[in-house]
Backbone of each chain as ProteinMPNN parsed JSONL, in Angstrom:
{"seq_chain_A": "XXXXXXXXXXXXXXXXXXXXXXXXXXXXXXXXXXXXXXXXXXXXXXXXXXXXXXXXXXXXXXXXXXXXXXXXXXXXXXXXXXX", "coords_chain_A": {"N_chain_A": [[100.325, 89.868, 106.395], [103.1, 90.41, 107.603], [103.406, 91.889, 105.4], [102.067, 93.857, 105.626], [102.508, 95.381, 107.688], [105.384, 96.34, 107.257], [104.949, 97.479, 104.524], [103.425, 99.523, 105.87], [104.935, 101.019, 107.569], [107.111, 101.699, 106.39], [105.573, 103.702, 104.669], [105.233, 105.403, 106.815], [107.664, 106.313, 107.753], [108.624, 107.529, 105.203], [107.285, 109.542, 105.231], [107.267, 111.342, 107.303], [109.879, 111.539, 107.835], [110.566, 113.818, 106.665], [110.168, 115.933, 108.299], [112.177, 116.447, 110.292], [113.391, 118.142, 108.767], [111.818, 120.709, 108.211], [111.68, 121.388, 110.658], [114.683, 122.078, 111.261], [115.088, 124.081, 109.877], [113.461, 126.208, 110.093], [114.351, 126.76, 112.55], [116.956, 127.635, 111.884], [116.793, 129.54, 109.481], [118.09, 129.267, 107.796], [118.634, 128.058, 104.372], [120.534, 127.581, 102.406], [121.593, 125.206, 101.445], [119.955, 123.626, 100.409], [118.128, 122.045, 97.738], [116.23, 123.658, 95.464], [115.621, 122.691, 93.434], [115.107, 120.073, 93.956], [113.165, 119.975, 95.865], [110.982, 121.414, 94.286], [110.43, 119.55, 92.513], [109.832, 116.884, 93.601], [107.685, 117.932, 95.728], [105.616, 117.861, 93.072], [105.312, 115.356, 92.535], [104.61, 114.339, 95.023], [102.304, 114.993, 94.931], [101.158, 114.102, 92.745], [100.752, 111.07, 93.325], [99.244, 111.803, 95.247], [96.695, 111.9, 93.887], [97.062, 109.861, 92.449], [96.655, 108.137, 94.139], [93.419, 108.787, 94.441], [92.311, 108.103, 92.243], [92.556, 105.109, 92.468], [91.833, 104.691, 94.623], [93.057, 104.638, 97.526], [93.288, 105.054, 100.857], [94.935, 105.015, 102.325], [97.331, 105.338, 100.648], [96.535, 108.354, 100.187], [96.206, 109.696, 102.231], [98.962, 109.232, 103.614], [100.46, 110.829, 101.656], [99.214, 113.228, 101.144], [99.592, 114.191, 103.629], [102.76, 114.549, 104.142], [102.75, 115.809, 101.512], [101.905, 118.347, 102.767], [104.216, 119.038, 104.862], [106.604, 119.058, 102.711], [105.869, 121.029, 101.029], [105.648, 123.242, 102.517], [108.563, 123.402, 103.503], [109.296, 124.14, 101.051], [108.177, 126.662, 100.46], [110.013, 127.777, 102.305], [112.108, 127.818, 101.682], [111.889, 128.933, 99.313], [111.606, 131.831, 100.73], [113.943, 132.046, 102.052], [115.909, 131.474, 100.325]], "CA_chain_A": [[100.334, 90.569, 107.691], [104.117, 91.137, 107.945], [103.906, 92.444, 104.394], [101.358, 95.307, 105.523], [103.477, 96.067, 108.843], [106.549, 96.771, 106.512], [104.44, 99.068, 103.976], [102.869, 101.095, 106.619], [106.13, 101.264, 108.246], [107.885, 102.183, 104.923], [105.179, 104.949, 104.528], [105.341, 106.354, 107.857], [109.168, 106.896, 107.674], [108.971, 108.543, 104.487], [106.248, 111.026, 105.373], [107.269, 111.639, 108.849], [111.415, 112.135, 107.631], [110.593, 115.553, 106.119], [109.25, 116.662, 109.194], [113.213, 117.28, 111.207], [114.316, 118.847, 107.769], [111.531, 121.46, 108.283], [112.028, 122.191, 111.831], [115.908, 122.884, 111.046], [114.987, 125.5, 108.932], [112.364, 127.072, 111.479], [115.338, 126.914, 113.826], [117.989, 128.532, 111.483], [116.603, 130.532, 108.738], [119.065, 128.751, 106.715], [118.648, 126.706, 103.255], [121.66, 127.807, 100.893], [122.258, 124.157, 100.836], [119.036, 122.7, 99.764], [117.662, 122.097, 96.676], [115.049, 124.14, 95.195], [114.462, 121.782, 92.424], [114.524, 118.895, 94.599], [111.666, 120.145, 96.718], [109.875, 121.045, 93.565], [110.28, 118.157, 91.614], [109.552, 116.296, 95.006], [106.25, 117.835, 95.696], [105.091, 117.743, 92.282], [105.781, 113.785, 92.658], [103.73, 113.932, 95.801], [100.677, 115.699, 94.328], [100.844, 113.138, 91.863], [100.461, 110.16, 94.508], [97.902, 111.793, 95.842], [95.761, 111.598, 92.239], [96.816, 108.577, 91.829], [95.528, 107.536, 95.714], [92.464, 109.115, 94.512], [91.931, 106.931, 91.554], [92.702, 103.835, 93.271], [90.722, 104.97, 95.839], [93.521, 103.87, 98.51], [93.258, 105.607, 101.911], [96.542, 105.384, 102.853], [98.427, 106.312, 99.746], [95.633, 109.76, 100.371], [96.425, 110.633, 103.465], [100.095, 109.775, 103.734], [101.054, 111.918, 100.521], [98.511, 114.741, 101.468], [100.764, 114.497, 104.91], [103.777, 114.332, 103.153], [102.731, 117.237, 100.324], [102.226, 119.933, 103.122], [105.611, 119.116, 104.559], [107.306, 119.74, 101.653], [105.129, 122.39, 100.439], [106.101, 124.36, 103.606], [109.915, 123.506, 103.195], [109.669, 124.717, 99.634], [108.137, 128.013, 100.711], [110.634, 128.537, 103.301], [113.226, 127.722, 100.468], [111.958, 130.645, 98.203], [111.556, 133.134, 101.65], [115.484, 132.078, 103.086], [116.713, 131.127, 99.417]], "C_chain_A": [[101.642, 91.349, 107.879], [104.27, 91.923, 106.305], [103.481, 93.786, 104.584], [102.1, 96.325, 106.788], [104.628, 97.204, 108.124], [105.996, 97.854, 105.497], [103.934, 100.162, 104.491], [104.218, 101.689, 107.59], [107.302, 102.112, 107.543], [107.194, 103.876, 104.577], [105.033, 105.625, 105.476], [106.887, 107.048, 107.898], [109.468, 108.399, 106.193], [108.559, 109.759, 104.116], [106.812, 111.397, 106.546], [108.78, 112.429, 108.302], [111.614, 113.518, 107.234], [110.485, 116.403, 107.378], [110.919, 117.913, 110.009], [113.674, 117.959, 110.27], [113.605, 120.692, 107.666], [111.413, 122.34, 109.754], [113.646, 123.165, 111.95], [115.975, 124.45, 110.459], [114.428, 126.509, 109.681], [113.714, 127.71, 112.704], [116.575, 127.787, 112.959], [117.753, 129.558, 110.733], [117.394, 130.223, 107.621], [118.769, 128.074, 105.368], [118.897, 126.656, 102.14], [121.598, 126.679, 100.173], [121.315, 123.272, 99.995], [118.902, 123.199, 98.746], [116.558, 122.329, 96.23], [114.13, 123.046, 94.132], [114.345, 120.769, 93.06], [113.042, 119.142, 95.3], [110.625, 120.514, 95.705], [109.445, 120.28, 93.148], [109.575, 117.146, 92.659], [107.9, 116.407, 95.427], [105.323, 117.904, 94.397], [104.732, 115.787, 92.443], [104.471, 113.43, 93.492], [102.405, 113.896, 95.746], [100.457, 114.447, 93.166], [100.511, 111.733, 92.334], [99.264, 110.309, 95.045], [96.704, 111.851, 94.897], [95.99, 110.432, 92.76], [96.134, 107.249, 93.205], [94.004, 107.577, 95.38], [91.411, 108.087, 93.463], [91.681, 105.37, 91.586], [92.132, 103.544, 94.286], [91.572, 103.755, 97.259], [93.848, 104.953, 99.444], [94.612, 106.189, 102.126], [97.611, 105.745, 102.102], [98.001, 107.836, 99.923], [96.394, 110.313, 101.067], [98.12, 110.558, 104.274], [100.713, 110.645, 103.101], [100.375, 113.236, 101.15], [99.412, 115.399, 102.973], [101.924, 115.257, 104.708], [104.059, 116.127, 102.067], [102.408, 118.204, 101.47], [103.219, 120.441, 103.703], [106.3, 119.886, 103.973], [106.903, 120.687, 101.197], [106.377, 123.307, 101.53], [107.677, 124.645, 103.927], [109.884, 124.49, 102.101], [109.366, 126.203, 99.849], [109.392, 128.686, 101.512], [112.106, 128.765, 102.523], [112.913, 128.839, 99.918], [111.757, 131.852, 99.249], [113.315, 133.364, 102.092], [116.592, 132.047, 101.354], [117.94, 130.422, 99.776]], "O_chain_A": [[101.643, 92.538, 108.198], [105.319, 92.532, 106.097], [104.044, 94.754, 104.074], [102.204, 97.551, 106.819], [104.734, 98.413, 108.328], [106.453, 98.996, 105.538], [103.878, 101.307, 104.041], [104.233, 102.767, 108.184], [108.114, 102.907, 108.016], [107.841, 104.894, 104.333], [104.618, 106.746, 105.184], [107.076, 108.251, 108.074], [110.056, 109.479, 106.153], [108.939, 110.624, 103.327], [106.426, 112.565, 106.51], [108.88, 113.655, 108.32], [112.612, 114.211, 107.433], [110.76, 117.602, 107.323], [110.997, 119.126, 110.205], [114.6, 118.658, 110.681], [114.261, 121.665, 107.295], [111.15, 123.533, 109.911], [113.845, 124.288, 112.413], [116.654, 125.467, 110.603], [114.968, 127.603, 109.852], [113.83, 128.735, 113.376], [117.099, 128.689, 113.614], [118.325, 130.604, 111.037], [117.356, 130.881, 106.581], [118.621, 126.912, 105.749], [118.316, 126.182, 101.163], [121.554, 126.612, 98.945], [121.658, 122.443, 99.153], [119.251, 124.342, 98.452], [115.685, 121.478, 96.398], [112.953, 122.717, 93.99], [113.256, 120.246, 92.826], [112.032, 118.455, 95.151], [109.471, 120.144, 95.923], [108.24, 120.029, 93.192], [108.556, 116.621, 92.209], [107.084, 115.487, 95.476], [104.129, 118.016, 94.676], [103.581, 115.355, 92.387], [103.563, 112.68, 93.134], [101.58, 113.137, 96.255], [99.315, 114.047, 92.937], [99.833, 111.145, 91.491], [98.417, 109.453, 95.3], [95.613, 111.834, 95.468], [95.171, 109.927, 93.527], [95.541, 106.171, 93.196], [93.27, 106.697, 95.829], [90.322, 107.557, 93.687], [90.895, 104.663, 90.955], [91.925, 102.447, 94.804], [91.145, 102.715, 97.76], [94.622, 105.819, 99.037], [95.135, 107.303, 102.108], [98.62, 106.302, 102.534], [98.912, 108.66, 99.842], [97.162, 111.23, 100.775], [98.528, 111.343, 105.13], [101.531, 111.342, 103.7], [101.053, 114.163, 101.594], [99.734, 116.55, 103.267], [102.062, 116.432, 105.048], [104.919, 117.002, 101.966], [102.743, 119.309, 101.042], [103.54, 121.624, 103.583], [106.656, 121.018, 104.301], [107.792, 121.456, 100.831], [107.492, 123.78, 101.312], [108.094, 125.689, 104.429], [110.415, 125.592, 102.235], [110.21, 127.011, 99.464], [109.714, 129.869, 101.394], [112.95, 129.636, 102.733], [113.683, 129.793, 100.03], [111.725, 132.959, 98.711], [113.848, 134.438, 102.368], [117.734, 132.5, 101.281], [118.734, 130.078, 98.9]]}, "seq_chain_B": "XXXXXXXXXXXXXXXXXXXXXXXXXXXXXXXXXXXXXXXXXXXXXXXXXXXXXXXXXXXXXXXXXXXXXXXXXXXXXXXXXXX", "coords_chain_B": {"N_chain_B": [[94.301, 103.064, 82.386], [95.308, 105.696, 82.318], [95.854, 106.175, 85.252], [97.606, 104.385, 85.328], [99.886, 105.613, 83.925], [99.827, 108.301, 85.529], [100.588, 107.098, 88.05], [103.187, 106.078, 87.262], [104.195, 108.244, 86.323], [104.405, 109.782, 88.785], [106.124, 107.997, 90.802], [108.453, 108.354, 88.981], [108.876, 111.002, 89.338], [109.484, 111.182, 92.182], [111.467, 109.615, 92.233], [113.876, 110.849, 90.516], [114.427, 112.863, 91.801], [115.77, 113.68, 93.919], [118.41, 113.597, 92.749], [119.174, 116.465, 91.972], [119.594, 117.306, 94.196], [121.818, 115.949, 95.05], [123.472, 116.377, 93.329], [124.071, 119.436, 93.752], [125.322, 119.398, 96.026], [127.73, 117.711, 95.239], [128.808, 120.004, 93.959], [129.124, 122.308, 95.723], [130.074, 121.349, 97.971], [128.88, 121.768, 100.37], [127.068, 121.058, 103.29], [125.713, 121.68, 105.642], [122.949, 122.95, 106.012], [121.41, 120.588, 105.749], [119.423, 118.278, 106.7], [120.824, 115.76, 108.674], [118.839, 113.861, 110.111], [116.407, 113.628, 108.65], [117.896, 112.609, 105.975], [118.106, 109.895, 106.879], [115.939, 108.566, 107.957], [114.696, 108.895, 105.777], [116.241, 107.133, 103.885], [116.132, 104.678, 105.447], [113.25, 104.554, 105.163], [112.685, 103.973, 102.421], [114.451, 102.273, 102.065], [112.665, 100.114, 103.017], [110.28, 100.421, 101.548], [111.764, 98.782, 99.292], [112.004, 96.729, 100.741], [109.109, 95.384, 101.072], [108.51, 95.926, 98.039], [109.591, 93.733, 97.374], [108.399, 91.63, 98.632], [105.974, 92.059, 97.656], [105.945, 91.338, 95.348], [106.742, 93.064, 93.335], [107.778, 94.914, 90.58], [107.869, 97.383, 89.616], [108.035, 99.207, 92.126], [109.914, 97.769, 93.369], [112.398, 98.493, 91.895], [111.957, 101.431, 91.419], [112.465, 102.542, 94.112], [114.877, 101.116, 94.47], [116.42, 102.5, 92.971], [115.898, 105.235, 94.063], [116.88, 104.966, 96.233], [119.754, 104.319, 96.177], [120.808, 106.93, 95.35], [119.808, 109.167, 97.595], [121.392, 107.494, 99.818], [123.742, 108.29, 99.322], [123.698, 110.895, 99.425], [123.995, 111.135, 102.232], [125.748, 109.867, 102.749], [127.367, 112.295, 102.198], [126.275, 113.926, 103.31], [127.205, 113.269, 106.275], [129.982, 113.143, 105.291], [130.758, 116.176, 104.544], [129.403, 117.597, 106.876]], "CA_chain_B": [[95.603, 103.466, 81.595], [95.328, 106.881, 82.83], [96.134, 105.685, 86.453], [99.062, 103.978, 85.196], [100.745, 106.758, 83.968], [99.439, 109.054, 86.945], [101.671, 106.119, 88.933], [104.713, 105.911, 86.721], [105.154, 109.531, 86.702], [104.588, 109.99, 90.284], [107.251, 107.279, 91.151], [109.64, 109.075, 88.291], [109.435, 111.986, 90.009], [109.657, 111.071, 93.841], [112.984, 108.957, 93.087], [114.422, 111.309, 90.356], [113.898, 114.433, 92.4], [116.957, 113.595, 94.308], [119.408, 113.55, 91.981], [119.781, 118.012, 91.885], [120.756, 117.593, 95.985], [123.419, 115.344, 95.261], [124.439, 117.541, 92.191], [123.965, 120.502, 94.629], [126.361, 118.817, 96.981], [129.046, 117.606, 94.92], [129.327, 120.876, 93.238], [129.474, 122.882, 96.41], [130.246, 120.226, 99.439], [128.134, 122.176, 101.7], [125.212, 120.085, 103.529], [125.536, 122.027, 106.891], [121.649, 123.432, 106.166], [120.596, 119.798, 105.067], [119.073, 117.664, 107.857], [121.096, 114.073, 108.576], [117.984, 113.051, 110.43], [115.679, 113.732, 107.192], [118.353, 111.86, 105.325], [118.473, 108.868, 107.733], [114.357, 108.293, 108.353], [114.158, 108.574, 104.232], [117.12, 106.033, 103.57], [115.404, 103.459, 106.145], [112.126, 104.168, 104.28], [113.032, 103.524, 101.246], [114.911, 100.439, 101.85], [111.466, 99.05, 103.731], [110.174, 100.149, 100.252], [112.321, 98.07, 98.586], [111.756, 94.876, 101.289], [107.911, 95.712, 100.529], [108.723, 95.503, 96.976], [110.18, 91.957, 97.191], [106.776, 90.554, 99.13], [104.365, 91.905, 97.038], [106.442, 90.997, 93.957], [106.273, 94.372, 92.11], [109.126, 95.159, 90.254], [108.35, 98.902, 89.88], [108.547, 99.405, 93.413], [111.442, 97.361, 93.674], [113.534, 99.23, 90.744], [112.084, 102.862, 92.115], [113.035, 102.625, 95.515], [116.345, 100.636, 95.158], [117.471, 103.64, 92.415], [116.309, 106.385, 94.833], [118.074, 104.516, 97.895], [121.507, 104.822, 95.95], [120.912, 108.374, 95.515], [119.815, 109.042, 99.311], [122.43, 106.905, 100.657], [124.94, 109.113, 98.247], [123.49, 112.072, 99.946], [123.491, 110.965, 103.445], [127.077, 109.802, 103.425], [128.353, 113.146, 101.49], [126.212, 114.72, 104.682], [128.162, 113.101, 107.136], [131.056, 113.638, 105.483], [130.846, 117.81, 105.021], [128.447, 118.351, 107.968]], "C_chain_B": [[96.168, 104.99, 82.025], [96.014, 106.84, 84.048], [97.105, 105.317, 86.606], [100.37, 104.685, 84.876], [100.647, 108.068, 84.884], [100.725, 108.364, 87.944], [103.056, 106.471, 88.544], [105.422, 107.433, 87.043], [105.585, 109.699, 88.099], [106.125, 109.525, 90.415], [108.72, 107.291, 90.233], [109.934, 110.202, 89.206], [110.153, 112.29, 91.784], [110.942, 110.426, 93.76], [114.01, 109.768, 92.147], [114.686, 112.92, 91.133], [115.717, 114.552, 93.397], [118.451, 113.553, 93.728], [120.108, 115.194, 91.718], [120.517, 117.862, 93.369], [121.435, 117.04, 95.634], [123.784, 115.917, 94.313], [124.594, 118.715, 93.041], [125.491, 120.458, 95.584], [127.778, 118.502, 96.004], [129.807, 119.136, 94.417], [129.89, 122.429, 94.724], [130.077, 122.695, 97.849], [130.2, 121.782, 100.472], [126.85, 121.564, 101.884], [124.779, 120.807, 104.839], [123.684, 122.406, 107.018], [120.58, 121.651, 105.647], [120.369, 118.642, 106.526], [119.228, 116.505, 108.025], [119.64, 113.454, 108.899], [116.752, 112.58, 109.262], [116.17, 112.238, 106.347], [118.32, 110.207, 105.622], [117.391, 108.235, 107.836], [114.292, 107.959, 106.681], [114.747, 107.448, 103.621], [116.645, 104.717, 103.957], [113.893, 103.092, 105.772], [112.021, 103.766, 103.345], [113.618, 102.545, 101.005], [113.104, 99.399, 102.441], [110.973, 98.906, 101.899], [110.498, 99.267, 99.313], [111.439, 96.329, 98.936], [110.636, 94.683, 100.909], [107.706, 94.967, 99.136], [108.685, 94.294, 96.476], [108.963, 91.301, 97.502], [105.867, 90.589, 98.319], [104.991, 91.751, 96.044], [106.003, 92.05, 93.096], [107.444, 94.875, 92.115], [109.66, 96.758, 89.881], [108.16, 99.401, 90.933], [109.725, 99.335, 93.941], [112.207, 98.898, 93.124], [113.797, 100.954, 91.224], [112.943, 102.826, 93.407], [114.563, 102.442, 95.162], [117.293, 102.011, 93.828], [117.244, 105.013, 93.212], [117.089, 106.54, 96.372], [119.139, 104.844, 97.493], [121.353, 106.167, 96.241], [120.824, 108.979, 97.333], [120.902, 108.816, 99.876], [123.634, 107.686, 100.526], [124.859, 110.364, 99.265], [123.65, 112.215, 101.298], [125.325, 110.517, 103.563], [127.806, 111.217, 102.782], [127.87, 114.222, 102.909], [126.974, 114.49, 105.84], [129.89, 112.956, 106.936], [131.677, 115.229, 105.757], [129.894, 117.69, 106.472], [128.269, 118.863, 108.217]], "O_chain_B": [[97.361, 105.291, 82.02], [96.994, 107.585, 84.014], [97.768, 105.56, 87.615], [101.5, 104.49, 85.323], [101.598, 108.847, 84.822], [101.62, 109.034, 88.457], [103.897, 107.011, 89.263], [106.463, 107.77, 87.607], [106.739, 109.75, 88.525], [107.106, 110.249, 90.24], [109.736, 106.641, 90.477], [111.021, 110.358, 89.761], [110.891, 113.128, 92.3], [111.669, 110.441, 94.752], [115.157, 109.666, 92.583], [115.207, 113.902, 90.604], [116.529, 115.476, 93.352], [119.468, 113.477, 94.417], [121.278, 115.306, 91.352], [121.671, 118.196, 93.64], [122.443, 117.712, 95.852], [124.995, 116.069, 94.477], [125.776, 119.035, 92.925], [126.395, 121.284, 95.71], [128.798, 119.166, 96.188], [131.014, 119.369, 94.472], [130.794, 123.252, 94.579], [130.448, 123.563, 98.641], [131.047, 122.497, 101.009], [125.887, 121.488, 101.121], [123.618, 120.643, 105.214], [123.136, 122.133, 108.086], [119.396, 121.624, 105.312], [121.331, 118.346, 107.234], [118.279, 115.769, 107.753], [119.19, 112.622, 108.112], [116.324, 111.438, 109.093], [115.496, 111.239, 106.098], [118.485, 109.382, 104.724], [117.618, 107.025, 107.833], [113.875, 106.86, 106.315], [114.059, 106.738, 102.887], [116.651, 103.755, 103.189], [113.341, 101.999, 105.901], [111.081, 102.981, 103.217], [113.496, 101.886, 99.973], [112.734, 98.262, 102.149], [111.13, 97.935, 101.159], [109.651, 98.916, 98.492], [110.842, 95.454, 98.309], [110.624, 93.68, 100.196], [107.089, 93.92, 98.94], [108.052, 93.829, 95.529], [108.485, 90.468, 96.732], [105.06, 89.692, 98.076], [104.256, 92.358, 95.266], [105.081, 91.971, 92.284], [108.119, 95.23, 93.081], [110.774, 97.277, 89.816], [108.047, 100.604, 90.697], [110.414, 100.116, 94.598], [112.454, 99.949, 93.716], [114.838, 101.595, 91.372], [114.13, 103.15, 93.436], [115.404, 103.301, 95.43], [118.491, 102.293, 93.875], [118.116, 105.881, 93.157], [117.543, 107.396, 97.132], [119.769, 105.647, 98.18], [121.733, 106.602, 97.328], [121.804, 109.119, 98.065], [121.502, 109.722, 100.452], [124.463, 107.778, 101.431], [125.867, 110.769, 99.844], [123.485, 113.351, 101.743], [126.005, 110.933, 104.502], [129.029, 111.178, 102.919], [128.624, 115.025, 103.459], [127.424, 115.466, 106.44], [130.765, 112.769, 107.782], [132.524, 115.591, 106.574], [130.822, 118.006, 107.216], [127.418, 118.856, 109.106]]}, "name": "protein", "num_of_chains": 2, "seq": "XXXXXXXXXXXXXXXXXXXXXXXXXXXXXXXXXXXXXXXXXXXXXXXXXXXXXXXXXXXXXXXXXXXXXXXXXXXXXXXXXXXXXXXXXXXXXXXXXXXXXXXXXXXXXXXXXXXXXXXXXXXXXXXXXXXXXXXXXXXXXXXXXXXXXXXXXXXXXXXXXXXXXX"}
């Protein structure tokens, strides 16, 4: 019980945390400082989670990564528009 | 077997992916475009990850997480030190 609290708790933080990194950007136009390959390497990672949700056929690895991967997607674009 | 390496990579890439921002950072100590709150929500996820880890006794959970927490944590205090 407290083990499933702590994993859905674990995967809400780490899908949700992208979220103020892509409003900053919205708000400045800025993102000298980030890392292009992090956000690729990053959503490649995620896309790969979400396979491997698919195989496992586990809901919630699905639909937090698919969360998660448009996030970062949409950082990463705004990365190659602001460079 | 397929599934398993679908996994491994995934969880290669989601905790090495972090390792260019903190090269990014040391090499230019600028984070001003990088979002503490991002850093701060992902650090606290990734340790649940870890606690997670420990309950369900899975040691590549553990090992991922607690090597992409150093990194994170690396990144999150080099953000609050430039800011």
């Amino acid at each position: 019980m407290i083990v499933q609290v702590i994993g859905y708790l674990a995967a809400a933080l780490t899908t949700l945390c992208q979220i103020p990194q892509a409003l900053r950007i919205m708000k400045t136009h800025h993102t000298k400082d980030i890392s292009l390959t992090t956000y690729t390497v990053l959503g490649l990672g995620i896309f790969l989670w979400v396979i491997y949700g698919i195989y496992v056929n586990d809901v919630v690895i699905i639909l937090a990564n698919v969360a998660t991967f448009i996030v970062v997607f949409y950082i990463w674009v705004l990365k190659i528009k602001f460079g």
